[in-house]
DOLUM-281771 format. One record per residue (C-alpha): residue number from 1; residue in three letters; x, y, z. Coordinates in Angstrom, 1 decimal, padded with zeros to 4 digits. Example, Ala and Ser with C-alpha at 12.3 -4.5 7.8 and 13.67 -1.06 7.14 Angstrom:
2
+-----+------+--------+--------+--------+
| seq | type |   east |  north |     up |
+-----+------+--------+--------+--------+
|   1 |  Ala |  012.3 | -004.5 |  007.8 |
|   2 |  Ser |  013.7 | -001.1 |  007.1 |
+-----+------+--------+--------+--------+
***
This chain:
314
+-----+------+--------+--------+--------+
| seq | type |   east |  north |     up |
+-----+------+--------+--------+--------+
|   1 |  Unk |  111.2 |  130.1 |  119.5 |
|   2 |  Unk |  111.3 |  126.2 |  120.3 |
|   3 |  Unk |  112.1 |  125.3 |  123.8 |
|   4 |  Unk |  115.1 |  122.5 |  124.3 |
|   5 |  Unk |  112.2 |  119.4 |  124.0 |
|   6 |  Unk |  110.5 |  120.8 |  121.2 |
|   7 |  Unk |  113.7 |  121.1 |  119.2 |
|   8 |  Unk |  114.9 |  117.6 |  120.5 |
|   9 |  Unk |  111.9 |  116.3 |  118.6 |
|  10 |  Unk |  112.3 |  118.1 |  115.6 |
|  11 |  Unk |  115.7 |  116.7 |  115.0 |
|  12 |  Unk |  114.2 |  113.2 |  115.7 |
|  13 |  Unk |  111.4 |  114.0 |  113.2 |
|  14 |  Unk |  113.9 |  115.4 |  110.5 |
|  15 |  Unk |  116.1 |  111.7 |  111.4 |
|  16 |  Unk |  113.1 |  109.5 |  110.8 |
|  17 |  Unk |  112.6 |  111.6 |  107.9 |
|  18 |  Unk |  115.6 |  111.3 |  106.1 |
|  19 |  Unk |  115.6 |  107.6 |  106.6 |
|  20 |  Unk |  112.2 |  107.8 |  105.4 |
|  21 |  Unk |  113.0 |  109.6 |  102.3 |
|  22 |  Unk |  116.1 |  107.2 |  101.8 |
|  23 |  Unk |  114.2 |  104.4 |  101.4 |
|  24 |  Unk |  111.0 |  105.0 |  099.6 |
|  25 |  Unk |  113.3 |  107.1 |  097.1 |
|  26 |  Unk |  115.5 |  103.9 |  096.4 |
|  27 |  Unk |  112.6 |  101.8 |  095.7 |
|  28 |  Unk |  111.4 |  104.2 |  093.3 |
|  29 |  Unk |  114.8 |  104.8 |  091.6 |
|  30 |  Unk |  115.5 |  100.9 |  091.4 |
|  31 |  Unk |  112.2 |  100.2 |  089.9 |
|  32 |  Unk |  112.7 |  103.3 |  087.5 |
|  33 |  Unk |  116.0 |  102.0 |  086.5 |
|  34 |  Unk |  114.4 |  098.5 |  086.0 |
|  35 |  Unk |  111.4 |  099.9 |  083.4 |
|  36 |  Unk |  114.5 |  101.8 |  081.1 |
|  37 |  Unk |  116.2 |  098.7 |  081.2 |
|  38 |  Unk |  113.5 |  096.3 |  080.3 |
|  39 |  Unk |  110.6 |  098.6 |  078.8 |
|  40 |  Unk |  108.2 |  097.5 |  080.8 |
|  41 |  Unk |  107.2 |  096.9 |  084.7 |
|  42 |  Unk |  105.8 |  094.1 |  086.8 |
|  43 |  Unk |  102.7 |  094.1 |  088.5 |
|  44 |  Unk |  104.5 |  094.1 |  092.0 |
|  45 |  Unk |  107.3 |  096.9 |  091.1 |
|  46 |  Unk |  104.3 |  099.1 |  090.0 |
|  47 |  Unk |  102.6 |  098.7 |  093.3 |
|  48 |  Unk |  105.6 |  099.2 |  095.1 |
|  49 |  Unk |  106.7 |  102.6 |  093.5 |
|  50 |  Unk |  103.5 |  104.0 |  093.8 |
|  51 |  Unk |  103.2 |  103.0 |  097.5 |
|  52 |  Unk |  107.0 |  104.6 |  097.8 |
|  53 |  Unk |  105.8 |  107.7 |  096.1 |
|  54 |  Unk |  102.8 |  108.5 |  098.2 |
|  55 |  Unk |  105.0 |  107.6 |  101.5 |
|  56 |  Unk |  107.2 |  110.5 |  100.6 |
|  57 |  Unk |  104.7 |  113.0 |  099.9 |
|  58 |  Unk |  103.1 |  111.5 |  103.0 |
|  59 |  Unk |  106.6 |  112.3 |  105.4 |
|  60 |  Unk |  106.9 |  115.2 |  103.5 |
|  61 |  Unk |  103.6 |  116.9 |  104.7 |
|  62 |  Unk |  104.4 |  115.6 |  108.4 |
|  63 |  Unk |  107.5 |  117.1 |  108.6 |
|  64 |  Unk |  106.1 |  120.2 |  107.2 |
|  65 |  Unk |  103.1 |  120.4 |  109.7 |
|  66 |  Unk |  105.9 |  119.2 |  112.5 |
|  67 |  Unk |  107.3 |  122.5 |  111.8 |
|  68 |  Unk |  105.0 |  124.7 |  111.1 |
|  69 |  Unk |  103.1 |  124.4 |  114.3 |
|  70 |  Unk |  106.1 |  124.5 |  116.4 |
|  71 |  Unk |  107.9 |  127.4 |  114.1 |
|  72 |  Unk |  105.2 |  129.4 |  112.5 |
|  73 |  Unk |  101.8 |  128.9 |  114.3 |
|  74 |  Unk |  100.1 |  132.0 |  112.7 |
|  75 |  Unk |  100.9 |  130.0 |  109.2 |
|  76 |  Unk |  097.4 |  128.6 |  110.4 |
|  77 |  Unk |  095.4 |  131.6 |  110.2 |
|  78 |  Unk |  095.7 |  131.9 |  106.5 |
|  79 |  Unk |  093.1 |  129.3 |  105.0 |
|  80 |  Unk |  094.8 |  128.6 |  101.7 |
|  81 |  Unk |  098.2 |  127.0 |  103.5 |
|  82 |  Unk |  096.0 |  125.0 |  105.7 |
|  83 |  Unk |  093.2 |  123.6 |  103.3 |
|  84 |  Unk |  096.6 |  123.0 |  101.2 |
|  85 |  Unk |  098.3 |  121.0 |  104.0 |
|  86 |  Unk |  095.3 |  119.2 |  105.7 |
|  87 |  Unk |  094.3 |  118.5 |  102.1 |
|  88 |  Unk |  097.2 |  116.5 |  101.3 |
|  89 |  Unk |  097.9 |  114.8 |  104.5 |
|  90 |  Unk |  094.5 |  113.6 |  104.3 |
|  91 |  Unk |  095.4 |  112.1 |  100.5 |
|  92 |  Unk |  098.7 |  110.6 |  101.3 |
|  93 |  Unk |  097.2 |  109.1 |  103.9 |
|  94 |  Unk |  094.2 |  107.1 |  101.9 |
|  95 |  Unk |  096.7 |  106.6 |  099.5 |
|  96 |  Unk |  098.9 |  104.7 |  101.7 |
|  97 |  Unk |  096.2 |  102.7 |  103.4 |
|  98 |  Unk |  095.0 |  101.8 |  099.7 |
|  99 |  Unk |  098.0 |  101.4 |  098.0 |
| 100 |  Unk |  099.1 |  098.8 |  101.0 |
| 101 |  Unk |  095.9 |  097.3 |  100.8 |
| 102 |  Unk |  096.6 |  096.5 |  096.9 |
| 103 |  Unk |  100.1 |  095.0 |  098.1 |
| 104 |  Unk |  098.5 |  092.7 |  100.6 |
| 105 |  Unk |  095.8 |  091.7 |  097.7 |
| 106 |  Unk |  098.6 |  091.0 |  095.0 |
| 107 |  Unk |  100.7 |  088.8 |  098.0 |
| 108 |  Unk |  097.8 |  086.9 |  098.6 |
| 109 |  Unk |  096.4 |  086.3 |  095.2 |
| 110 |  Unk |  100.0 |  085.2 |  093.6 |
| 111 |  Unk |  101.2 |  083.2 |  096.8 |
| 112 |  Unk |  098.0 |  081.4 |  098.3 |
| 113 |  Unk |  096.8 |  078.0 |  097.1 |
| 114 |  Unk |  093.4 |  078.1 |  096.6 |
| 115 |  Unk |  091.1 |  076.6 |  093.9 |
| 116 |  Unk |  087.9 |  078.0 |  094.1 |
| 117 |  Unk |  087.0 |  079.8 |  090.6 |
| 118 |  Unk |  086.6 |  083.2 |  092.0 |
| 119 |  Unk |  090.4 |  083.4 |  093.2 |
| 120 |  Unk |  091.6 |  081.6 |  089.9 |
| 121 |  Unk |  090.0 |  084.0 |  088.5 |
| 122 |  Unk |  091.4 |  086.6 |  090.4 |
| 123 |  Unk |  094.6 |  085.4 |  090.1 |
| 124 |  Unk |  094.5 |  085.4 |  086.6 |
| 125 |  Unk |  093.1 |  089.0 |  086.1 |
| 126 |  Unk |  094.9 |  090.6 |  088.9 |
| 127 |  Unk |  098.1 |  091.9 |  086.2 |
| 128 |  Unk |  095.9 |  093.1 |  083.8 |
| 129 |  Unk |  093.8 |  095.0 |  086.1 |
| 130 |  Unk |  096.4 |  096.2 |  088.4 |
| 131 |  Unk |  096.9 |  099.9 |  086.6 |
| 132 |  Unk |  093.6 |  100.8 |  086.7 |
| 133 |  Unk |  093.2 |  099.7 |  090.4 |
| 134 |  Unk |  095.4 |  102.1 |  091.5 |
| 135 |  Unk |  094.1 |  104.7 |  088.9 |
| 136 |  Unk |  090.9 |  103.9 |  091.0 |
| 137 |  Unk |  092.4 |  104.0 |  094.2 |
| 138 |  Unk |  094.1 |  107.7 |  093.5 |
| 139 |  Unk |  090.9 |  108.6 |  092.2 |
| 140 |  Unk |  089.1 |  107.8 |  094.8 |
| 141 |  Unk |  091.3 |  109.3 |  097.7 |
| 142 |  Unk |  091.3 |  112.6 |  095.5 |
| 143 |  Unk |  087.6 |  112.5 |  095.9 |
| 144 |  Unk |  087.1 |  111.6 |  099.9 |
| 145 |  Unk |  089.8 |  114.2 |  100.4 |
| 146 |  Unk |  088.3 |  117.5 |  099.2 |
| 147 |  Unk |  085.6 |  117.5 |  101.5 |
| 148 |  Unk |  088.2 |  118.5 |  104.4 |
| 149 |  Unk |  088.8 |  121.4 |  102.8 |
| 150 |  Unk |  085.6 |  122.6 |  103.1 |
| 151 |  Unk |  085.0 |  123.0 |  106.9 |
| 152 |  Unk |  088.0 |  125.4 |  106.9 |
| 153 |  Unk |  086.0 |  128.3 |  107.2 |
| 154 |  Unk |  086.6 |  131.8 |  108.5 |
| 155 |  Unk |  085.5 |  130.8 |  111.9 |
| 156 |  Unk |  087.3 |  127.5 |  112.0 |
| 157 |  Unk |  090.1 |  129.9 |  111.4 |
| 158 |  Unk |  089.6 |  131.4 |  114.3 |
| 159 |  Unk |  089.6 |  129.2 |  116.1 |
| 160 |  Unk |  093.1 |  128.1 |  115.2 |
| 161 |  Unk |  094.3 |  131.4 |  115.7 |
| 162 |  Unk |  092.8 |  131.3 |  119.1 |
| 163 |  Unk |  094.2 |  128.0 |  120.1 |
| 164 |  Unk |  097.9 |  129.1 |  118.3 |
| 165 |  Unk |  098.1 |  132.1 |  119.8 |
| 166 |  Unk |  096.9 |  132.4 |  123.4 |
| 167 |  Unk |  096.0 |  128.9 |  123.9 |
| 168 |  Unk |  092.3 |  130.0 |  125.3 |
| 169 |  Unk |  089.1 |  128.3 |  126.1 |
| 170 |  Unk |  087.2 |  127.7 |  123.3 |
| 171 |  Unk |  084.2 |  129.8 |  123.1 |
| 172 |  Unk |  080.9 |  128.0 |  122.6 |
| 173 |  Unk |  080.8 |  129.1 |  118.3 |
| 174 |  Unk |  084.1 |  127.6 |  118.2 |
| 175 |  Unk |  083.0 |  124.2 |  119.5 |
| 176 |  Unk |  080.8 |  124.0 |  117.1 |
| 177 |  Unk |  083.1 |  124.5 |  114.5 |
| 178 |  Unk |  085.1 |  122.2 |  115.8 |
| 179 |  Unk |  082.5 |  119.4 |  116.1 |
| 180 |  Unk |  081.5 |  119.8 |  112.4 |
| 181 |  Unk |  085.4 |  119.6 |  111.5 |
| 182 |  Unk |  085.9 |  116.8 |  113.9 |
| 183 |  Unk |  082.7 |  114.9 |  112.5 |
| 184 |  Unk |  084.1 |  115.2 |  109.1 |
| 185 |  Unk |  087.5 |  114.0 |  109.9 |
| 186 |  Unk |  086.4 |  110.9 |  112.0 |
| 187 |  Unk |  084.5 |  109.8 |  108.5 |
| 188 |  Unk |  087.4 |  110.5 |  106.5 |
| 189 |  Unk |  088.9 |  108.1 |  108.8 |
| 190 |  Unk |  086.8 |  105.7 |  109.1 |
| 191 |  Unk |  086.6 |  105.2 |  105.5 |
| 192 |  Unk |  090.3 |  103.9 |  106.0 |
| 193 |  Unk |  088.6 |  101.0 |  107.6 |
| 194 |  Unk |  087.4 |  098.9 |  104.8 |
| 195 |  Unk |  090.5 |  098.9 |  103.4 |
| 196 |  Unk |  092.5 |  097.7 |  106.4 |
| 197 |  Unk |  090.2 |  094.9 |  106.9 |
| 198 |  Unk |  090.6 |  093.9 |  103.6 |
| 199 |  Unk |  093.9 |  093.4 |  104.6 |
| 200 |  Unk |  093.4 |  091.7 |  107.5 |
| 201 |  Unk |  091.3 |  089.1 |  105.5 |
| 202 |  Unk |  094.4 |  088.8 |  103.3 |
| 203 |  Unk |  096.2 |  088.0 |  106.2 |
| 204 |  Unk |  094.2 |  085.1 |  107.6 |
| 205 |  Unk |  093.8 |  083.7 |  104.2 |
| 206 |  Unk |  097.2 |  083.5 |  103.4 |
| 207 |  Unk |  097.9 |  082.2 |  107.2 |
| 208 |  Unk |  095.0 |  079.4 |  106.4 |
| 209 |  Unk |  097.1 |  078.4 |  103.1 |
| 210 |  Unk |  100.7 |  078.2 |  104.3 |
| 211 |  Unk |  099.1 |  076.2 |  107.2 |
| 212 |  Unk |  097.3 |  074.2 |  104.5 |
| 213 |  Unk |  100.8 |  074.0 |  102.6 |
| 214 |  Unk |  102.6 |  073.0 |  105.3 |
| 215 |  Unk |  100.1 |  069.7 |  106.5 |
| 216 |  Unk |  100.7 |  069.1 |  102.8 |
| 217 |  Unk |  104.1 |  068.5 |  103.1 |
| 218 |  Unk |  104.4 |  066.8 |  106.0 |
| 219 |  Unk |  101.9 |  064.4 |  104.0 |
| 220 |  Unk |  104.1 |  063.6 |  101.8 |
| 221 |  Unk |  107.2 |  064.1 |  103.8 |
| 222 |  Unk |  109.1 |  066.6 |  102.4 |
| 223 |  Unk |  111.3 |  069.2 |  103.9 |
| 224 |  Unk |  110.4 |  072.0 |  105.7 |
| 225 |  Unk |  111.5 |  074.9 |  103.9 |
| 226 |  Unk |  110.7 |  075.3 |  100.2 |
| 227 |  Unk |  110.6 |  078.2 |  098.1 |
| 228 |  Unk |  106.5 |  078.5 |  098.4 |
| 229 |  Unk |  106.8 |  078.4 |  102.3 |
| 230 |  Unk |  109.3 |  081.2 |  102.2 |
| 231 |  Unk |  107.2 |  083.3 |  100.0 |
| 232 |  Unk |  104.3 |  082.4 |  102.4 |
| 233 |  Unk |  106.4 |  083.8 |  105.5 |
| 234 |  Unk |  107.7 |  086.7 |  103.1 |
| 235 |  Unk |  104.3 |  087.7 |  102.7 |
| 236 |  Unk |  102.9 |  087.5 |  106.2 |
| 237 |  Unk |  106.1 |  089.3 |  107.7 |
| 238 |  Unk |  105.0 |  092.5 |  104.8 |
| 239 |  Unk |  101.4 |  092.4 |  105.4 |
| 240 |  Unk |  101.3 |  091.7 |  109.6 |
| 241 |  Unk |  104.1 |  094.5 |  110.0 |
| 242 |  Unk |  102.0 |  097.0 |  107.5 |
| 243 |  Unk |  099.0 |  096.3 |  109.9 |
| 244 |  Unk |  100.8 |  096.9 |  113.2 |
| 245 |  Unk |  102.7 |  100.0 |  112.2 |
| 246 |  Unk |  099.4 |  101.3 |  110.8 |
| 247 |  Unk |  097.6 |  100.6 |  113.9 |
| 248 |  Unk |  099.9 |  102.9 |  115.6 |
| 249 |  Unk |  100.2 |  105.4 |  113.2 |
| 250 |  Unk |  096.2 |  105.8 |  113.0 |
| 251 |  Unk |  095.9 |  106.3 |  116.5 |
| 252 |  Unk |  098.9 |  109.2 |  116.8 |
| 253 |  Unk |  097.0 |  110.8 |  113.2 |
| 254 |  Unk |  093.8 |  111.3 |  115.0 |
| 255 |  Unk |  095.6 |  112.6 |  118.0 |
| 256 |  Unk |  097.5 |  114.6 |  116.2 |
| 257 |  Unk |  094.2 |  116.1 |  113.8 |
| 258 |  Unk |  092.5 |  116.7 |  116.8 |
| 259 |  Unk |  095.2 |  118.5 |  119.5 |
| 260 |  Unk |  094.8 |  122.0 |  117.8 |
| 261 |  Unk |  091.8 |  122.6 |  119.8 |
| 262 |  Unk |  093.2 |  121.1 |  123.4 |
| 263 |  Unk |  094.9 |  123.3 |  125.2 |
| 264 |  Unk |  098.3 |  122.8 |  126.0 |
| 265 |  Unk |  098.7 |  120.3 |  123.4 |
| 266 |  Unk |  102.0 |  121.5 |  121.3 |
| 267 |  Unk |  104.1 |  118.6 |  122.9 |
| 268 |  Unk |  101.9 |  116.0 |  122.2 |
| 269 |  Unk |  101.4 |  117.1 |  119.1 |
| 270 |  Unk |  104.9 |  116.6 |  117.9 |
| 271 |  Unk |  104.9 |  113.2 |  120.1 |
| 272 |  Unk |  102.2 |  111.7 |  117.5 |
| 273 |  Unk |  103.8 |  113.0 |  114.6 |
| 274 |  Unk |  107.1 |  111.5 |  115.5 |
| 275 |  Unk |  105.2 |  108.2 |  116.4 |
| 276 |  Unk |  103.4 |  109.0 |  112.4 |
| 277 |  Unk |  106.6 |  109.0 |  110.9 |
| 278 |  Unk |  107.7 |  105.8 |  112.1 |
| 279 |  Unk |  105.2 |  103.8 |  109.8 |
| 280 |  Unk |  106.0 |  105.0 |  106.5 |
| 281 |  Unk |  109.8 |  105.0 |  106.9 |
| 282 |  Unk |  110.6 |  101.9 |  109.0 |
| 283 |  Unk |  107.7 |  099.3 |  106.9 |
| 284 |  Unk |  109.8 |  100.5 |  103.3 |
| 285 |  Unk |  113.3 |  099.2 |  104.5 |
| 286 |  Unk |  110.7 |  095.5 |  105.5 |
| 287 |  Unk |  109.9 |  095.7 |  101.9 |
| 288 |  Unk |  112.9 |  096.2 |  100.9 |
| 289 |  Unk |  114.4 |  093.3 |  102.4 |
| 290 |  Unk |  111.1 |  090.8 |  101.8 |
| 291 |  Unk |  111.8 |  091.7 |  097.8 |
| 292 |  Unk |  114.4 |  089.9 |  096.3 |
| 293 |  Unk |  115.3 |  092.4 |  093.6 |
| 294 |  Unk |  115.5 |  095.1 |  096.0 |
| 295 |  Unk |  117.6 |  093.0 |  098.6 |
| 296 |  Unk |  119.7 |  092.5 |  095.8 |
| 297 |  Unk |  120.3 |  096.0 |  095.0 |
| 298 |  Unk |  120.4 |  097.8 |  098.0 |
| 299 |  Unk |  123.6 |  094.5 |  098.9 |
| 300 |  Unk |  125.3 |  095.8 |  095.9 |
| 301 |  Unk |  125.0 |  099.6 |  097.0 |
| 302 |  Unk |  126.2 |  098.6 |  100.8 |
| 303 |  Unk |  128.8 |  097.1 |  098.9 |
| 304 |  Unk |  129.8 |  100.2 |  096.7 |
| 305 |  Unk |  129.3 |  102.1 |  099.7 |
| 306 |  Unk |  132.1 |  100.7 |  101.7 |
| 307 |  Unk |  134.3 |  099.8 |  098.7 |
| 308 |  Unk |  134.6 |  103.8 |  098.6 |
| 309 |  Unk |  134.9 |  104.1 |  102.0 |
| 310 |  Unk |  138.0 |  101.9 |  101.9 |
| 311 |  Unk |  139.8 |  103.7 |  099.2 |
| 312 |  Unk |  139.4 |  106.9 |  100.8 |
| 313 |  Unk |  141.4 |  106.0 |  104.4 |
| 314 |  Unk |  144.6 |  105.3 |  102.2 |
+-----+------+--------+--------+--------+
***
């Protein structure tokens, strides 16, 4: 049974969660609702609902791993639920990076001012491509992913169910099951790299045109705001927030891959995965509010919200 801390964070993790859930699920419905209406969906919705969708199934498996270390260690032992869990935590998590990456691209290509031919040309191809770049994307996480699931071996197993159950030394054959796991994961990781750069060289460009913009306008003094600056600092605020959160969460997911073989390690365990959940539920409810459509929408269902609210006191 959980001790008083341990359950203390689990109802913290099941809060962020929820919130989590609540968010990425209404991008996805809004979106939805938006392709029956109109038969068709924009470059950015599309990006949006597929970043929503893997950020569920990525909260999803954290909460599930949240609990089933604290609740049901042995659940480890068994290879088929773990390949299946650390399978899917490692997919939702490339998805995320790449699926965020491909938002930072599409901000950058459709707000920067540029005019050398390669972005033009970018800029030009970037809807008609966009599909089968995150075809690509999903593809490609499918295939990085399936090699973690082949270090789970009976002996890694053991392992686990060494460490789960009477929190013992690690004998020397389970170190070196251990390192071979551990060297796999670290290049799993790694991998995750390119794509956040990318994204850091999104950010910079699009800083180097709204500063661009901006000595524009001052040339030819005009105001301040106008609707290109505003989807300049729209932009920045999405990507530079997506890149901090990450930052943290990437540092508590290799914590948190790695503490089944320290000893002692339950409570920082569920530390890191409370510190993992914050990025995928709290960088939605940014986008939320940096997208226009989705502002819009999720006004009108505060609105709704509290209209019922008020009928019901009288």
């Amino acid at each position: 049974m959980p001790g008083k801390v341990e359950s203390t964070l689990m109802v913290i993790a099941t809060g962020e969660f929820s919130v989590g859930i609540l968010g990425n699920a209404f991008i996805g419905l809004v979106n939805f609702l938006d392709w029956l209406k109109n038969r068709k969906i924009a470059s950015i919705d599309l990006i949006l609902t597929s970043l929503a969708i893997s950020r569920i199934c990525l909260l999803c498996i954290v909460l599930l791993d949240c609990f089933i270390f604290v609740l049901y260690p042995d659940v480890y032992i068994s290879g088929k639920q773990m390949r299946i869990i650390d399978f899917f935590w490692t997919l939702s998590n490339h998805l995320n990076v790449w699926f965020a990456t491909c938002l930072s691209i599409f901000y950058f290509l459709k707000i920067a001012n540029f005019f050398h031919p390669l972005f033009l040309w970018m800029k030009w191809r970037i809807d008609r491509v966009i599909v089968r770049i995150l075809l690509g994307c999903f593809a490609f996480s499918v295939f990085i992913s399936l090699p973690v699931t082949e270090n789970l071996n009976d002996d890694f197993r053991s392992c686990v169910k060494t460490k789960a159950r009477w929190k013992a030394n690690l004998t020397w054959k389970c170190r070196v099951n251990k390192d071979d796991y551990a060297s796999t994961k670290i290049v799993l990781n790694l991998l995750t790299l390119f794509p956040i750069s990318v994204s850091l060289i999104s950010f910079l460009l699009l800083i180097l045109s709204l500063l661009r913009h901006m000595r524009q306008m001052r040339l030819n003094a005009t105001g301040c705001r106008d609707p290109s600056t505003e989807a300049h600092t729209g932009a920045l605020k999405a990507v530079i927030s997506f890149l901090l959160l990450f930052v943290a969460y990437y540092l508590s997911f290799l914590i948190a891959t790695s503490s089944y073989f320290m000893p002692g390690s339950d409570l920082a365990l569920i530390l890191c995965e409370l510190i993992a959940l914050i990025y995928p539920s709290s960088h939605t409810f940014i986008l939320i509010l940096g997208n226009n459509k989705l502002r819009q929408a999720s006004l009108r269902v505060l609105w709704k919200a509290k209209y019922i609210l008020n009928r019901r006191k009288f």
